[in-house]
VMD Tcl script that draws the C-alpha trace (Angstrom):
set ca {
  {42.06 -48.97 15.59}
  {41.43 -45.42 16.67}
  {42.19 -44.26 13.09}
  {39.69 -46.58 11.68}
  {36.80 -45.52 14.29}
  {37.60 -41.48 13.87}
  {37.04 -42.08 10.11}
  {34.00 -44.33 10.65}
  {32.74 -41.24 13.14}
  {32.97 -38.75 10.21}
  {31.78 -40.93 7.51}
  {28.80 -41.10 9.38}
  {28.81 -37.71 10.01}
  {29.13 -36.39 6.70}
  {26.30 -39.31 5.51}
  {23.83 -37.75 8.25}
  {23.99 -33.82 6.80}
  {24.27 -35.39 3.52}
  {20.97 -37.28 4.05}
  {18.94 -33.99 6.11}
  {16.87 -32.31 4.07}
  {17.57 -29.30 2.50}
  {16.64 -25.90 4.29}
  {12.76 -24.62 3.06}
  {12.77 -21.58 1.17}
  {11.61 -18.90 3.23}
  {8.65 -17.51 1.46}
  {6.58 -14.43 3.23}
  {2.97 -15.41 4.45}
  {0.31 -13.74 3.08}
  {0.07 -10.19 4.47}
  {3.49 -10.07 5.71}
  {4.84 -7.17 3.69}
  {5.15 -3.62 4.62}
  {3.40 -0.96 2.68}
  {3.06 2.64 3.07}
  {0.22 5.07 1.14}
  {1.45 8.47 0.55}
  {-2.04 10.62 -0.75}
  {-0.99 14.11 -2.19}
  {-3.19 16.68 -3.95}
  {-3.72 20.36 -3.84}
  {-4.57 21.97 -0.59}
  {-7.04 24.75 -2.02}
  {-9.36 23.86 -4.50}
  {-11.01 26.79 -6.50}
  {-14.46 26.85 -7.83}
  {-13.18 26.85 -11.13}
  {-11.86 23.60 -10.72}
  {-14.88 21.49 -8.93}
  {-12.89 17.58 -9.23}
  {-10.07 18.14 -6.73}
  {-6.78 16.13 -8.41}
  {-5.14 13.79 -5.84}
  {-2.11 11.26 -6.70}
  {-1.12 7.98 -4.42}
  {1.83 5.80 -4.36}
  {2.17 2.77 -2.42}
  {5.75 2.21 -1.08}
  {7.02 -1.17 -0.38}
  {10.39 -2.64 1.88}
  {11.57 -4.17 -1.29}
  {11.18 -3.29 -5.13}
  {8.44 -5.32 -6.11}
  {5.36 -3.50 -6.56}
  {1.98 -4.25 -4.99}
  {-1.10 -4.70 -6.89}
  {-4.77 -4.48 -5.11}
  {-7.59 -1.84 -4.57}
  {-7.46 1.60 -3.52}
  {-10.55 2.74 -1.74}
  {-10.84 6.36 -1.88}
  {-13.41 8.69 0.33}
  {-13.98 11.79 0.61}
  {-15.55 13.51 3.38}
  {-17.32 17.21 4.18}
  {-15.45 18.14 7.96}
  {-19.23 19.96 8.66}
  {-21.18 16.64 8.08}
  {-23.69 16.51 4.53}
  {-21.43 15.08 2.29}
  {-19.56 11.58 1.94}
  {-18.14 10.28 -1.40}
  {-16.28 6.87 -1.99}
  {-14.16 5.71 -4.85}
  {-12.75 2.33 -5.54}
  {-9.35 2.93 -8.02}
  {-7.17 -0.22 -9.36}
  {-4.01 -0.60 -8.52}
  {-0.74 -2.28 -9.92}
  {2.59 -0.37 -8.45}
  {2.82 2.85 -10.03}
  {1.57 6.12 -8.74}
  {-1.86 6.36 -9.56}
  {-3.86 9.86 -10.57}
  {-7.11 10.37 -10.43}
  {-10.01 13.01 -10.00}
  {-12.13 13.10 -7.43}
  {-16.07 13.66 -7.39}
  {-17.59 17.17 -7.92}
  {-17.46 19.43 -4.82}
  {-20.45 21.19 -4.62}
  {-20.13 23.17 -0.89}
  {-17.25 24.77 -0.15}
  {-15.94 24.34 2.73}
  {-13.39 21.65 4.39}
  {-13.11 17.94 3.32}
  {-10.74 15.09 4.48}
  {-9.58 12.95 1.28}
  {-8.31 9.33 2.98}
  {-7.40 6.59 0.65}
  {-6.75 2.30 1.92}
  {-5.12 -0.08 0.13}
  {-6.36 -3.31 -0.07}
  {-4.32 -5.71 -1.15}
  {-5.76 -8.53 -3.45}
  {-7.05 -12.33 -1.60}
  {-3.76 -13.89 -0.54}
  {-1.12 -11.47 -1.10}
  {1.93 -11.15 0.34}
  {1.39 -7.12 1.15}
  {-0.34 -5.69 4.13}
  {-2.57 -2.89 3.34}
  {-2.25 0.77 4.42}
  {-3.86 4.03 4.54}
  {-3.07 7.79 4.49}
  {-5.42 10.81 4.51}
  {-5.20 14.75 3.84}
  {-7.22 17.39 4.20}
  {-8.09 19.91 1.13}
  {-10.32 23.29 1.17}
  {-12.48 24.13 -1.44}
  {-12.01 27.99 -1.46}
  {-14.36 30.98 -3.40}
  {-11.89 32.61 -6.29}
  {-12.75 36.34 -6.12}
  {-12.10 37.63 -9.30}
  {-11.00 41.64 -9.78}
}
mol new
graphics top color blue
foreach p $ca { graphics top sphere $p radius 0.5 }
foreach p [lrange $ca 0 end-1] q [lrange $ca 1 end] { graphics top cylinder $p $q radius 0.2 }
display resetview
């Protein structure tokens, strides 16, 4: 008799995980993923060379790649100038020109990436500062 109830105990065991559902797939929420923005360009900019070159790269926890906006600006340090920039982007490092530079002087580049409406990826930003410098010529 205490055979038959152990193996009634398990059958009903084994029925009850057989009938639970099955675990949900655990799928990120939208804005959930990491991302870091990594802005590079030259830190002297001659006045031969007005359009100051910057790259950026968006870097992820896994290996997909992010897709989204990148919102450039570009900003005199002594006030008169502001520039902005809005750059597609779709996971590899982007390069790109900026506006014409017409004082010289100190700017700060910063660039923000804005992920597309109900993506997984959080957006990010990252800034540097470049100089546009007088060449003297001899």
């Amino acid at each position: 008799m205490r055979t038959l109830s152990l193996l009634a105990a398990s059958v009903l065991v084994t029925a009850g995980l057989a009938a639970t559902a099955p675990a949900a797939v655990a799928e990120p929420y939208p804005g959930t993923v990491f991302t870091a923005c990594d802005i590079g360009g030259r830190a002297n900019v001659p006045d031969a060379k007005p359009r100051p070159r910057s790259t950026v790269h968006v870097k992820t926890a896994g290996t997909a790649s992010p897709a989204g906006t990148l919102k450039v600006t570009y900003l005199r340090m002594k006030g008169g100038y502001k520039s902005k920039q809005s750059v597609a982007y779709s996971g590899r490092s982007k390069g790109f020109a900026g506006p014409r530079l017409a004082k010289r002087g100190r700017y700060k580049v910063s660039v923000r990436f804005v992920p597309r409406a109900g993506s997984v990826w959080k957006p990010c930003s990252d800034q540097y500062f470049l100089t546009r410098v007088k060449v003297v010529r001899r």
